[in-house]
C-alpha angles and dihedrals in degrees: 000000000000098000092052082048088056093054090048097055077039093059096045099040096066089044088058092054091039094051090044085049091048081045099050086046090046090054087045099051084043094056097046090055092058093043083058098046105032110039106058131145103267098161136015126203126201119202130176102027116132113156097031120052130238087254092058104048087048095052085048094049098054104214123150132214107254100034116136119256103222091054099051114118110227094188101044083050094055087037085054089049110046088047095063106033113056103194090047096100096179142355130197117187126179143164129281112191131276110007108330118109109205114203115197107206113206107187126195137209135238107241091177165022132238096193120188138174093267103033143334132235128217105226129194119225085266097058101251110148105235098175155033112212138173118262099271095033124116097065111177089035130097109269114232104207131180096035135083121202122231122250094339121203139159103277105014124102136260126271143179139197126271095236102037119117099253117030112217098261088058095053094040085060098040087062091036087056093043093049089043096063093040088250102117096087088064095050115095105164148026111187115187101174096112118090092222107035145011115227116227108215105210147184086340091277109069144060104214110204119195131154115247100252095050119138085241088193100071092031085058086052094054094049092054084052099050091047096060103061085054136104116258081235096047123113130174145105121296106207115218095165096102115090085208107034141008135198150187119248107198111213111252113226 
């Protein structure tokens, strides 16, 4: 008689935990449901774009009205984006409950120019190429001479080739170096057609020669330096090539 009372307890007692586990399945069935029918994209702001409309980014994005919100895929949509739209540097969207899609449009600008013989393409401080010009297009800009970027198209990133003479994360510091210290506006030329240095053309009156592993931070320091002990008048080359000394070599008229 115990026993069969055991069994009994026993008996019921799995059929408690296996109707709480059907009910647990049943409320979240229930809930996804909701979340499904309920929680859809009704309505999409764009804010920080400046240069591309609303009607642009959201034709980029690719996000349709009714979507649910829970199966959107925020990094396919910035990937989207960024992709189409060059100057677009980053995008951050989130949700805002409950149906609105908010897209945070970060844009870049182009800081230079890679110019070769054929076109020239208008490049952001991270390297992303913004813009396809003529040959003699990006006036205003600092001309990059003596490398050809590799299968070049609008929103990819730069490259170079393995055997040029500057590989692409040597050129990209060079120009973060040159925007940090507010000295990006003087420069008008990189030219990067010498095997053993670029030449810096800068504030209309140097040649700035510098290997192209240099640390540019601290050449950039020593040109400063060397400026200003200069004339106002005075033009020349400053030499950076040494890894013990540099100097100043007036022009001779």
């Amino acid at each position: 008689m115990a026993r069969r009372r055991r069994n009994k307890r026993y008996r019921r007692g799995r059929l408690t935990v296996l109707l709480r586990f059907l009910s647990f399945l049943v409320i979240c069935a229930a809930i996804a449901a909701a979340l499904i029918l309920f929680f859809k994209v009704e309505s999409i702001e764009v804010t920080g774009n400046i240069r591309y409309s609303q009607e642009q980014v959201l034709e980029a994005a690719g996000i349709e009205y009714g979507e649910n919100m829970f199966l959107i895929n925020k990094y396919a949509i910035a990937d989207h984006i960024t992709q189409q739209l060059p100057y677009v540097q980053a995008v951050r969207p989130w949700r805002h409950w409950p149906n609105t899609i908010v897209l945070q449009i970060e844009e870049g600008e182009a800081v230079a120019v890679v110019s070769t013989a054929e076109d020239a393409w208008l490049i952001s401080a991270e390297g992303k190429l913004l813009e396809r010009l003529g040959p003699d297009g990006g006036e205003g800009y600092p001309q990059i001479t003596g490398c050809k970027p590799l299968l070049p198209t609008e929103g990819s990133y730069l490259s170079l080739p393995a055997d040029g003479h500057i590989t692409s994360a040597q050129l990209l510091t060079l120009l973060g170096e040159l925007k940090e210290r507010d000295m990006l506006s003087a420069a008008s030329r990189i030219d990067c057609t010498d095997a053993q240095m670029l030449v810096l053309r800068y504030a209309g009156r140097f040649d700035v020669q510098m290997p192209y592993d240099a640390d540019y931070g601290k050449k950039l320091y020593t040109l400063e330096e060397i400026i200003k002990r200069l004339q106002d008048n005075e033009t020349g080359t400053v030499i950076l090539t040494l890894p013990d000394r540099c100097f100043f070599k007036p022009d001779v008229y």
